[in-house]
C-alpha positions, 0 to 999 in steps of 0.5 A: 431537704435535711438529711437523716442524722447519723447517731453517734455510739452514745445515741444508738446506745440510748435508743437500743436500751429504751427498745430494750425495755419497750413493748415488742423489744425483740421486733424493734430491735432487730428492725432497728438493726437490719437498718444499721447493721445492713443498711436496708431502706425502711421498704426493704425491711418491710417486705421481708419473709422470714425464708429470707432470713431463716431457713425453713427447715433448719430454722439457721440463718441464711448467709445472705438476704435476696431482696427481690426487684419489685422490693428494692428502690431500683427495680433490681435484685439485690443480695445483702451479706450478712455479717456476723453481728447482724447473723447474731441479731437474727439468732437472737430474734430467731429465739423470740418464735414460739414456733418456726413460721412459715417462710412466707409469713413476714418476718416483722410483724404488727401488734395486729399480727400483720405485715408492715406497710413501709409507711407504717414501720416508717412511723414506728422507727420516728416514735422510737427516735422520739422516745429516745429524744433523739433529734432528726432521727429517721428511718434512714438513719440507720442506712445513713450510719451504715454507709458513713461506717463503711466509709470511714473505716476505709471500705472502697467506693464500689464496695459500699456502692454495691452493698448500699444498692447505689448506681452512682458513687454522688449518691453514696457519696451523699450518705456519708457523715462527716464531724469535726472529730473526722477532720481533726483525725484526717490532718493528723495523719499527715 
């Protein structure tokens, strides 16, 4: 099975600034970027709450997102920390809510105003691949992009294990782009 392609700067440039002008902007965005910026699989994105992300009271965002077991891949809970440019998208997002919802209430919704089942999100993120003539992007393109930036820029194994969800390293190990341009740049380092 070919692998979801990791977009270059370029790319997820081009597809960040066609969500920008597109209906439902600010939902795509930051759907787009709890894929890249967390590394979340397209389910885990979907099952969200908005009291994953935000509190309740304060509307501030949470230092980190609690994925329950029945909504990750392994049947286990997982933390996800959030870094300061995602804490920025979930701000930005925060600021498209007429009103604080419920935590309850999902966190992306439909134009029907209902959850997103992960297939349909799924469906979502291949149209904006699309519409950006972007070429082998999938849902999992993001994560993909997360893991292979985590790695290249010299974060260990276990680290990029644990924040991917992973039990075994051949898995993560399996994410993980690698270009012409990388190889050039690791030889010149001898």
């Amino acid at each position: 099975m070919k692998q979801a392609k990791v977009l270059s700067e370029t790319e997820l440039s081009r597809l960040l600034r066609l969500i920008s002008v597109g209906r439902y902007a600010d939902r795509n965005r930051y759907a787009v970027m709890l894929s890249y910026l967390a590394g979340l699989r397209i389910g885990e994105i979907a099952s969200l709450k908005i009291g994953d992300v935000f509190d309740h009271k304060t509307g501030e965002v949470r230092d980190r997102i609690i994925l329950r077991a029945q909504n990750t891949k392994t049947k286990e809970v997982r933390s996800i920390i959030m870094g300061s440019k995602l804490t920025k998208e979930s701000e930005r997002y925060f600021m498209s809510f007429a009103n604080m919802p419920k935590p309850e209430k999902p966190l992306l919704l439909t134009q029907k105003n209902t959850a997103f089942s992960p297939n349909t999100l799924c469906q979502l993120f291949n149209k904006l691949y699309i519409d950006a003539g972007i070429l082998g992007g999938t849902s999992h393109s993001g994560r993909r992009w997360f893991i292979t930036r985590l790695a290249h820029s010299g974060i260990s194994a276990k680290v990029i294990m644990t924040l991917a969800g992973h039990k075994h390293l051949s898995t993560t190990q399996r994410y993980i782009e690698v270009n012409d341009e990388m190889l050039k740049a690791a030889v010149e380092v001898l």
